[in-house]
Structure formats: structure tokens, C-alpha cells
N, C-alpha and C positions, 0 to 999 in steps of 0.2 A: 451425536452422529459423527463417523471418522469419514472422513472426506478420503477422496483422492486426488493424484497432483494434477489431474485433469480438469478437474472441478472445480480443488482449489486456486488453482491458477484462473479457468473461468469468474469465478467470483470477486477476483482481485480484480479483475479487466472491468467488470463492471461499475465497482466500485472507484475505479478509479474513473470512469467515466462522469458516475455520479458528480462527481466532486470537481473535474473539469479536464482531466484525462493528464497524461504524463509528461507532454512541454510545462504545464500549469504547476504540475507541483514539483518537478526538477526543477524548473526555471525561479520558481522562487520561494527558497531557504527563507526559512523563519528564523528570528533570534530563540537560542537554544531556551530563554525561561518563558518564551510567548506563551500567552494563554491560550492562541489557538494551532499551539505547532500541531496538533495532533487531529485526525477528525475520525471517528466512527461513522461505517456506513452500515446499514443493514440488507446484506442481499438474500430470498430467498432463506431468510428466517439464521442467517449466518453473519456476525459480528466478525468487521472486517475493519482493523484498524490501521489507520494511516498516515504515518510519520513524517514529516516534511523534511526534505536533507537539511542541512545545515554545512557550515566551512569544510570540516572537518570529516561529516559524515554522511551518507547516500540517505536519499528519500526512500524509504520503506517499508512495506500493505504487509499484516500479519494476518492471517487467520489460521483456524483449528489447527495449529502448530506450525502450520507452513510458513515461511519469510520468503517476500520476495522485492529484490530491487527494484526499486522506480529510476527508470534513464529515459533522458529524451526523447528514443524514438521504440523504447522497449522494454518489458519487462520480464528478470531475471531470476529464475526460484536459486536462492541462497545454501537453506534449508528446508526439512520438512521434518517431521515427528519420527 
């Protein structure tokens, strides 16, 4: 299914919600070999993966091609397919 940046943007917000919303995973960087730096959510039959920042690099939700930043009070489409 190719999404749009509309949708996959939606899907991201939810996902991130799932998971505890975007002060939650800005605010706290995992050590980069954690076993839980990463978490999969399922929204809506759509694998939405998500990166916890780290020092050096921004917390950020992938789906169907699209990248987008996790910041404090927002999130940022990077890329898309």
C-alpha cells in the first residue's frame, strides 16, 4: 500500500502517541547498542518504526519510506520515497 505524506505523517503521530508521545522519546536518548533503542508500532495494519535520539543523532518514526523527526514539541517529515 503507498501511503501519502498525509497519512504517513498521521500514522507517525499515532505511533508516537502509542509509545508515550514526543517529550517521552526526545527527552530520553537511549544508549546507541540498547536493546530497546528501537520500538515497532502497528497502526492501522502499517509498521511504524521508531528510533530513540541519541548524542549525536535526532529521535526518528519511519514508515512506508517516509522519515520523520521526533522533537519536543513536533514532528518533522525529513523524507519520503
Amino acid at each position: 500500500m503507498v501511503l501519502d505524506e498525509e497519512t504517513a505523517h498521521r500514522l507517525v503521530l499515532e505511533a508516537i502517541e502509542q509509545v508515550g508521545g514526543t517529550r517521552r522519546i526526545h527527552g530520553n536518548p537511549r544508549h546507541p547498542f540498547a536493546l530497546d533503542a528501537t520500538r515497532e508500532v502497528e497502526v492501522e495494519g502499517q509498521r511504524v518504526l521508531i528510533r530513540y535520539g541519541e548524542i549525536s543523532s535526532p529521535a526518528v518514526a519511519e514508515v512506508a519510506g517516509y522519515v520523520f523527526e521526533i522533537r519536543a514539541d513536533e514532528v518533522v517529515k525529513l523524507f519520503g520515497p
